[in-house]
N, C-alpha and C positions, 0 to 999 in steps of 0.2 A: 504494500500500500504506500504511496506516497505522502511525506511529509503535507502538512495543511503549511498553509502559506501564511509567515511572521504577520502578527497580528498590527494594522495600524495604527499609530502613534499619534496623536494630534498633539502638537507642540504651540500650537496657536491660542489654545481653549485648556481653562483649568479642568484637570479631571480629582475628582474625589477622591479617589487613594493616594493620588501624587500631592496633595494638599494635605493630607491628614499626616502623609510622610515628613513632610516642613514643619508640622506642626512638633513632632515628636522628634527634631532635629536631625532625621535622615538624609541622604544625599541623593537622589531617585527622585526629584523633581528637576522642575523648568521655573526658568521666573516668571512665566504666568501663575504657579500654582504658588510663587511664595510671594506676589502681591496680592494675591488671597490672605496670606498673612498678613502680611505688611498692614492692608487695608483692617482688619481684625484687630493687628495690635494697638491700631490708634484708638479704640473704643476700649481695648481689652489689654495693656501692655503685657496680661500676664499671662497672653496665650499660647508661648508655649509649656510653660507650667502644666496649665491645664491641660494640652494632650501627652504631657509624661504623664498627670497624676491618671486620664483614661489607659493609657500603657497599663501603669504599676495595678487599676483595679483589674484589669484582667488576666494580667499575672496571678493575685492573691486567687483568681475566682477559678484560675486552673489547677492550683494548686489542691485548694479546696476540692473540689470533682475529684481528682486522680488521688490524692490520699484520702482524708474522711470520708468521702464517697462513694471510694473506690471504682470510678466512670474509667473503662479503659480504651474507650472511645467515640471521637470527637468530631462535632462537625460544625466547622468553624464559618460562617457565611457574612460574605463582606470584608474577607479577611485583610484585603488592602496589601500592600505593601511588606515585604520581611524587614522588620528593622531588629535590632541588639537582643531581643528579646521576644519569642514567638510560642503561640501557641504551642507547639509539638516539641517544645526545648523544655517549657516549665511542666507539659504534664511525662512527658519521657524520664525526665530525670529522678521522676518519682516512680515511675513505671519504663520500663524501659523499653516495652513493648505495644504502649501506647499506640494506636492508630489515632492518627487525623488527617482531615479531609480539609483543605482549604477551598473555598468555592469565591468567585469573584468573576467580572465577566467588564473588569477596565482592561483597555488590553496592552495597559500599562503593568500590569499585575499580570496577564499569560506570558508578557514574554520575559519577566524577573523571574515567575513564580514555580516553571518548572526547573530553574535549575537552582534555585537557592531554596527554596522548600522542600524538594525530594532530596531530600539528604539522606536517608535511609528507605526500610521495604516499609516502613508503618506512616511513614509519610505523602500525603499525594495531593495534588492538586487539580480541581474541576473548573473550566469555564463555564459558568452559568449563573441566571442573574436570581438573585435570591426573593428576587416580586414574582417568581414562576416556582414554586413550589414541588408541581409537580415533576418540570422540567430537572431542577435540583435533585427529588427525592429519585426519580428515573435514571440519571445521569448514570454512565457505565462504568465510574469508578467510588460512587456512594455505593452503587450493588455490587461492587464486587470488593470494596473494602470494608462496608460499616454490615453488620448484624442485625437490621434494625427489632427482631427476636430480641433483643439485648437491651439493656440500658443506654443512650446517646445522652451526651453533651454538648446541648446546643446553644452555639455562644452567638450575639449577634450582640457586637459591640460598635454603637455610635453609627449605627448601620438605617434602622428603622426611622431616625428621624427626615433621613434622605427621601422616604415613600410617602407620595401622597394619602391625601384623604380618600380623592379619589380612588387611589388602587388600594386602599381599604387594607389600612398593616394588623388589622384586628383576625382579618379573617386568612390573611399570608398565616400567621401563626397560628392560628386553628387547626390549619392544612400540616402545617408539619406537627404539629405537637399530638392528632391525629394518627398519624404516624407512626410515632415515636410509643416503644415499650414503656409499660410504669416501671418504675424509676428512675424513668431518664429526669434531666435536671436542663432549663433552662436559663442562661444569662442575658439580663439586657443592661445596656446601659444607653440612656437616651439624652437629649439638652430639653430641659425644663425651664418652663416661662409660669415663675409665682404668683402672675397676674394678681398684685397684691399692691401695689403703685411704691412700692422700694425699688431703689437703686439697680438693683438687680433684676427686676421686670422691664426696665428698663433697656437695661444690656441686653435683654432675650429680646427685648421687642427691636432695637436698633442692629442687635449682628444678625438675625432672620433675615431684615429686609438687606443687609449689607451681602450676609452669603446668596440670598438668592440673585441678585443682581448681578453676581459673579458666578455661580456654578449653577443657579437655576432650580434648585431642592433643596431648602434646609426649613424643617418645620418644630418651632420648638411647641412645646406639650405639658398640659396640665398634669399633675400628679394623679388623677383618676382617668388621664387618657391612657398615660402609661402602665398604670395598676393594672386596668385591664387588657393589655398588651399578656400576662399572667393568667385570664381567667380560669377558673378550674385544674390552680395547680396549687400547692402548698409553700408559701411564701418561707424560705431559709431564714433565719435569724440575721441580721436584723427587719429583715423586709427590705421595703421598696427605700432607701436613703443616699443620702450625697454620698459620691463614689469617698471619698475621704470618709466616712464615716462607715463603710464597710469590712469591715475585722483587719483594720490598718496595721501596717507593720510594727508600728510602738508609737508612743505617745504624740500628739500635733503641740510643736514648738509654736506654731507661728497661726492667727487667724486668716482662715482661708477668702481669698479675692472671690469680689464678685462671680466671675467668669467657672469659680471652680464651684460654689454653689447652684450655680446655673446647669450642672449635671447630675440626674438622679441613675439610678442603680440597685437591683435585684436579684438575686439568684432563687429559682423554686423546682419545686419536686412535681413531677407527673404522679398521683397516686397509685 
């Protein structure tokens, strides 16, 4: 069979993964994607804080799955970009036979992502776009590497606030969670707007209209929209709270900036 032909690149136009890469100080973008930042940090100085501290919860929340939970695999969707620190590193190291499945469909991410993500046989990567559920849960390398008999771990990290209203992220999750065997465990972490008139309702309301005017999808989300992004699962301790406040590595030295309360975060149980 012949190779599929190097996926195109648009260097003109920010894409989502190559932005989120800037944001967590990777080197796999263009300066389109990093006056996405640029533009961001004048309202937010402290944004790239804020995409290490989404880094570091999703680190704590693999860790979590592959030990206490003992999830031995994973399906990571939206997974963006490889930078220092990646899903199949923090749950391998605990398991060393960990599967995961990176799924993404920038194709900025198919042409990084198969050769610095398959780094071993429990490692793999899927083109597909994570609003197609079916398309994902079909894909010939979810069936040929995930057990879905089994317990998954499915991560969708800073992913869902990208999906319209329209294409309905309530019901993309239904589809896969559906799916998915009881005890599997899903993670979200989303941007929250307190619509509360603080400081911070603020910043949700001014970087929404700022990201969309530049990437065209970014929708921040009441704390009962996101809750029920969860329905019908058993919310992990502490529940739905700011990714800083999720079973953080030791104690917070410093009060967190707006921009870092501006993101909520959950991990729960399929019963």
């Amino acid at each position: 069979m012949a190779d599929a032909p190097p996926p195109q690149i648009d260097t003109t136009k920010p894409s989502i993964a190559r932005v989120y890469d800037a944001f967590v100080g990777g080197k796999d973008n263009f300066d389109v994607d990093r006056e996405v930042l640029r533009q961001i940090q004048q309202l937010a100085p402290e944004a790239i804080q804020v995409g290490r501290q989404c880094r570091n919860w999703l680190i704590r929340v693999v860790r979590f799955m592959a030990g206490n939970a003992g999830i031995d695999q994973f399906l990571d969707l939206g997974s963006g970009l490889p930078t220092a620190e990646n899903t199949h590193q923090a749950a391998q190291r605990l398991n060393h036979e960990a599967t995961v499945i990176y799924v993404d469909n920038d194709p900025s991410v198919a042409a990084h992502g198969r050769a610095l993500l398959e780094e071993n046989e429990y490692t793999h990567f899927a083109v597909a776009d994570l609003r197609d559920p079916e398309a994902v849960l079909g894909h010939e390398s979810v069936r040929k590497y995930l057990d879905l008999d089994r317990p998954v771990g499915l991560i969708h990290s800073n992913t869902l606030h990208h999906v319209t209203n329209d294409e309905n992220p309530a019901a993309i999750m239904r589809t896969y969670l559906d799916a998915l065997a009881s005890g599997s465990y899903l993670a979200i972490s989303h941007l929250h707007n307190p619509a509360d008139g603080s400081s911070r309702a603020k910043l949700a309301e001014e970087s929404e209209v700022k990201f969309n005017s530049m990437m065209g999808s970014c929708f921040y989300r009441s704390r009962d929209e996101i809750q029920a992004l969860f329905d019908g699962l058993e919310m992990i301790e502490p529940g739905l709270v700011h990714l800083f406040d999720w079973w953080p590595d030791g104690p917070r030295l410093t009060e967190p900036s707006d921009g870092e309360y501006n993101l909520l975060g959950g991990v729960a149980r399929k019963p």
